[in-house]
Wavefront OBJ file of the C-alpha trace (Angstrom):
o trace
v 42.637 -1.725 -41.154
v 39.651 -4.502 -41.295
v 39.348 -3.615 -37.241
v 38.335 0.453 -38.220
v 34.654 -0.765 -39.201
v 33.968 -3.109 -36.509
v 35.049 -0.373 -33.846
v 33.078 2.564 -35.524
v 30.071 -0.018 -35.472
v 30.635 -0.891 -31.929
v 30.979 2.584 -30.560
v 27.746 4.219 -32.691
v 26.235 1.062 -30.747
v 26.973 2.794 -27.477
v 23.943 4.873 -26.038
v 25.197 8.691 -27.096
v 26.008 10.691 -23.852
v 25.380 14.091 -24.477
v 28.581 16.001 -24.419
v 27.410 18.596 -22.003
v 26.652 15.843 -19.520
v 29.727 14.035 -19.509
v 31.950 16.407 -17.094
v 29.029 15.824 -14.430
v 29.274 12.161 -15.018
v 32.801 11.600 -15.045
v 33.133 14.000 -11.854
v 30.216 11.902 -9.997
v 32.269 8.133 -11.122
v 34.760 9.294 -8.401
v 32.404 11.249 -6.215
v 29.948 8.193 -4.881
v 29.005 7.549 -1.657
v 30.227 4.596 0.392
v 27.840 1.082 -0.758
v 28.292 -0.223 2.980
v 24.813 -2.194 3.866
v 22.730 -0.721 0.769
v 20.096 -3.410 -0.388
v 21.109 -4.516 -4.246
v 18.478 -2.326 -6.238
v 19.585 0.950 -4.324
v 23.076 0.051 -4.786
v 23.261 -1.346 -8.755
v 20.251 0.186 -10.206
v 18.980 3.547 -7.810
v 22.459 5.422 -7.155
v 23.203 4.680 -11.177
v 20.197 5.877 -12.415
v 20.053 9.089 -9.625
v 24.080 9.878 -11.403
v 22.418 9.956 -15.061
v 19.824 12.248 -13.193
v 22.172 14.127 -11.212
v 24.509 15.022 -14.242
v 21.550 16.320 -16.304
v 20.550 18.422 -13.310
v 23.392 19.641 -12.570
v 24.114 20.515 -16.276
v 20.602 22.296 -16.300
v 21.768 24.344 -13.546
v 18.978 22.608 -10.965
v 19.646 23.031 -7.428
v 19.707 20.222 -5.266
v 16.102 21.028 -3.256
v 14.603 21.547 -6.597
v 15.834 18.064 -7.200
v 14.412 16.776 -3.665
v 10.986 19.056 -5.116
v 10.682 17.031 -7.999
v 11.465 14.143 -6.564
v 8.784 14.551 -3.952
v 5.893 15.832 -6.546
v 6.792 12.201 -8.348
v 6.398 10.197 -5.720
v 3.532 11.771 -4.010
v 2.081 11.653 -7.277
v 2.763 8.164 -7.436
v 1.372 7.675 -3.807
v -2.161 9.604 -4.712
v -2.432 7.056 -7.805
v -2.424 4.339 -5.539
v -4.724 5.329 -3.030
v -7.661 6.370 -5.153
v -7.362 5.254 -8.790
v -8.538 2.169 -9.521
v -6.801 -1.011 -9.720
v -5.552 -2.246 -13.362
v -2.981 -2.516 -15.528
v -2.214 1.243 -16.018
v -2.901 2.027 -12.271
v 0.093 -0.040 -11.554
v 2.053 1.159 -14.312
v 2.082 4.664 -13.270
v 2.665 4.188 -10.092
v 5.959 2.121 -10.601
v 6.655 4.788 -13.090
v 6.272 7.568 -10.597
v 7.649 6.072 -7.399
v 10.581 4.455 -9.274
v 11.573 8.254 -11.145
v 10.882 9.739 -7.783
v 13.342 7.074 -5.904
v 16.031 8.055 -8.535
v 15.182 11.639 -7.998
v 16.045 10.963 -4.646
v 19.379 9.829 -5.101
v 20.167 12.714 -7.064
v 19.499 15.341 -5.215
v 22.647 14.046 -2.665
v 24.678 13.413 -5.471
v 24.134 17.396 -7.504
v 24.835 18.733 -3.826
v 28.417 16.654 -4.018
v 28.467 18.228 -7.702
v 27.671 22.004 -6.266
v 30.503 21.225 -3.508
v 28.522 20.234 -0.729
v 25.206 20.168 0.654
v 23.382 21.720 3.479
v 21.764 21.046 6.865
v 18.908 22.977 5.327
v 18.964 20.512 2.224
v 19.774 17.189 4.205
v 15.927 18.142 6.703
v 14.282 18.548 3.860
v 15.282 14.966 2.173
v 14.694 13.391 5.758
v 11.726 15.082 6.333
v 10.350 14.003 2.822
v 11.902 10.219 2.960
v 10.009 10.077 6.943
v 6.682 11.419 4.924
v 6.371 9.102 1.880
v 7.368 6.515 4.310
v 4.378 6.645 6.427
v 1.845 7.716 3.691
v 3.201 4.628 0.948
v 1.406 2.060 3.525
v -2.090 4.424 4.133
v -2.610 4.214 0.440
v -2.321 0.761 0.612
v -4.531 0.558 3.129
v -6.986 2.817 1.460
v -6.837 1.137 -1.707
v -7.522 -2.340 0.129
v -10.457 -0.187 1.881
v -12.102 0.526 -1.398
v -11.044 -2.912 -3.134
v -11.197 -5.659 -0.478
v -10.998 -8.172 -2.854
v -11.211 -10.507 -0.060
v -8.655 -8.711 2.333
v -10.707 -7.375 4.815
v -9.226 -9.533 7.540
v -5.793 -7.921 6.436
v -6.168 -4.211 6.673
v -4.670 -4.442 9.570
v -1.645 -5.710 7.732
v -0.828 -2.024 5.513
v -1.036 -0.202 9.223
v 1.875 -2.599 10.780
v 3.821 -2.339 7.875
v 3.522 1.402 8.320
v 4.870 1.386 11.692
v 7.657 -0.943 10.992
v 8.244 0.759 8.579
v 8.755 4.709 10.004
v 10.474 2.807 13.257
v 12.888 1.428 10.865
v 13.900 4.695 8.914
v 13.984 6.234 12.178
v 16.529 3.947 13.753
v 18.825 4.114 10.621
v 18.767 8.027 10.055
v 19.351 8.017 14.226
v 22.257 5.398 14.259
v 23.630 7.039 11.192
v 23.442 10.598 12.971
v 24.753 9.541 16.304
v 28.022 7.607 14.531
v 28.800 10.661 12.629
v 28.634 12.397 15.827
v 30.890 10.191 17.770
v 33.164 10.351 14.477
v 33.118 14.177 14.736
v 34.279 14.011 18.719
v 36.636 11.486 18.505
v 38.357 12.237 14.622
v 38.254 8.517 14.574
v 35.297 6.638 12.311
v 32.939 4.523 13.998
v 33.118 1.058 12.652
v 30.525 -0.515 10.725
v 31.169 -3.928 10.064
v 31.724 -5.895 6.559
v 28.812 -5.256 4.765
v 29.765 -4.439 1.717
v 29.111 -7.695 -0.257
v 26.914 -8.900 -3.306
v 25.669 -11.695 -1.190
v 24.502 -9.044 1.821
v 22.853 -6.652 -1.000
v 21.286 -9.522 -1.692
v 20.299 -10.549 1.696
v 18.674 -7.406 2.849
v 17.119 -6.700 -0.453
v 13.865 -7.525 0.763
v 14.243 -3.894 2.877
v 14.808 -2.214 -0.079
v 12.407 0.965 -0.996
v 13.328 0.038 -4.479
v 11.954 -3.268 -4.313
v 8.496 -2.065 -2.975
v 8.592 0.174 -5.733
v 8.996 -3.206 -8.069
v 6.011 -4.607 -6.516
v 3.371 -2.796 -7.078
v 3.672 -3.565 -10.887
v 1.306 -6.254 -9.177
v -1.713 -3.913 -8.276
v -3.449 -5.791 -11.502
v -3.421 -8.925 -10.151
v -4.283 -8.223 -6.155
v -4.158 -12.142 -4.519
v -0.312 -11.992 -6.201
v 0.632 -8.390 -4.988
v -1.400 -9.282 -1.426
v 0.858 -11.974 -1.130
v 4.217 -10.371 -1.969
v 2.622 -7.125 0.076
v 2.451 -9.789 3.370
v 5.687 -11.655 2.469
v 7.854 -7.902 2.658
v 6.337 -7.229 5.426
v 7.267 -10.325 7.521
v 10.702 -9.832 6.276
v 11.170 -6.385 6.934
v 9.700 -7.105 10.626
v 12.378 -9.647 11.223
v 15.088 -7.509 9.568
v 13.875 -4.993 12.347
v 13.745 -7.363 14.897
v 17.439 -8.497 14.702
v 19.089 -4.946 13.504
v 17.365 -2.922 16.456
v 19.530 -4.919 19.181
v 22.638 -4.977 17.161
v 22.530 -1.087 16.469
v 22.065 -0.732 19.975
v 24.602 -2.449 21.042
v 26.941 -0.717 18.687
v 25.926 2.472 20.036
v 26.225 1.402 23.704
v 30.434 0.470 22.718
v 30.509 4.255 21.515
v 29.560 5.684 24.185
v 32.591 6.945 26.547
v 32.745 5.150 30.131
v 32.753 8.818 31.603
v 29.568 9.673 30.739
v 28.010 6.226 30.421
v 25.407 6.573 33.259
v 22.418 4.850 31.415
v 22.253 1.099 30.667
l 1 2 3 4 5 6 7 8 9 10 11 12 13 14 15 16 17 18 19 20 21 22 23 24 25 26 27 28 29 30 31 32 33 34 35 36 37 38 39 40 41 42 43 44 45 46 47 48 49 50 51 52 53 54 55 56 57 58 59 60 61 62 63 64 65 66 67 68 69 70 71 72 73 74 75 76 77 78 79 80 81 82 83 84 85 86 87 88 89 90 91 92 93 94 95 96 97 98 99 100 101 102 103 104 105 106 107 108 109 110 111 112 113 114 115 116 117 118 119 120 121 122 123 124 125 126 127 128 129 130 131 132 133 134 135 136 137 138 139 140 141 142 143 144 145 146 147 148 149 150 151 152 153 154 155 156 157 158 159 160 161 162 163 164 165 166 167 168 169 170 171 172 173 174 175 176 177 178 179 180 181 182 183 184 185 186 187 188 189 190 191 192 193 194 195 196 197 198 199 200 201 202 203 204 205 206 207 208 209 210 211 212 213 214 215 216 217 218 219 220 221 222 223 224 225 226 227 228 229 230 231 232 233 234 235 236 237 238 239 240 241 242 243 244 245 246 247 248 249 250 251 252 253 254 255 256 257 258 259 260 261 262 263 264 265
């Protein structure tokens, strides 16, 4: 009898989950996509937040390119702030705000298609196409806000420009190698294998390529010698991560490919 209190007390402690949301929830628990090579804030803190956003969506009755719409207007939004406004405290508030809602946004869009029964090629362009677009435009406001704030950077503007293209090279090689597996899956029935990667330890390795984490950082807009420096030190990483992953994903593709019809090398 003395436990009745203490587990009423605990459970009015929980966060309240609106009871029309739960089904959606529950159903998208067992409904997740596979974590294989996902940096650690896409994999613990994106695709959790996108299921809370996916459930409510889907509970709305939302469609999963209004989703991608919204998600888009956020981050664009986001993307505008940092090109033009100022830089300052609530400069680089609202733009974590924005990109980080339209990152989870982005998440859910997948995840409400999964709830609907599937998505669509129509649906699965249009988040490419998007993703490829913020992609490219993230690093030109960067380099238009250093244009208009040099604070001492104008031998680096180069640096917001390479970024960009590792950047879009990068996406492009992932979405590709991703595309051409699924392919070879579909021809063969057999799944194209893609290595242990599954781990805390490799989240935590490649977290430095993670969307989310650029997000993060420009929470340091206010104070522009610390986000410079974090700005530079992403960028070297995510150059090297490109630099090793480009030959390996080739190589993986070149084992796929049947001897038959193997005439390029």
């Amino acid at each position: 009898m003395t436990d009745a209190p203490a587990t009423a007390e605990a459970t009015s402690a929980r966060p309240a989950v609106p009871r029309a949301v739960r089904p959606a929830l529950a159903a998208l628990a067992s409904a997740q996509k596979p974590s294989t090579g996902a940096p650690a804030y896409s994999r613990f803190v994106n695709r959790r937040l996108g299921r809370w956003a996916a459930a409510v969506a889907y509970t709305v009755g939302a469609t999963p390119n209004q989703v991608t719409a919204l998600s888009a207007a956020c981050t664009f939004a986001g993307i505008a702030v940092l090109a033009f406004a100022p830089s300052g405290i609530g400069t680089a508030l609202a733009v974590v705000l924005l990109l980080v809602v339209g990152y989870a946004l982005d998440s859910a869009d997948g995840q409400v298609a999964r709830l609907r029964g599937g998505g669509s090629p129509a649906g699965e362009w249009l988040d490419h196409v998007i993703d490829a677009t913020k992609i490219a435009v993230l690093h030109l406001a960067v380099f238009a806000s250093w244009l208009h704030e040099p604070e001492g950077r104008e031998a680096l503007l180069a640096a917001p420009l390479v970024y960009q293209v590792v950047a879009t090279v990068a996406f492009f090689a992932i979405v590709l190698t991703d595309q051409l597996r699924r392919a070879e899956a579909a021809r063969t029935g057999v799944a194209a294998p893609v290595g242990r990667r599954t781990g805390l330890l490799y989240s935590l390795a490649v977290v430095p390529t993670d969307y989310g984490l650029m997000c993060l950082a420009f929470v340091l807009l206010a104070w522009p010698p610390a986000f410079t420096v974090v700005y530079l030190a992403l960028l070297v990483a995510n150059a090297g991560y490109l630099v090793l992953a480009l030959p390996k994903w080739f190589r993986e593709l070149k084992s796929l490919t049947p001897p038959s019809i193997g005439s390029r090398s």
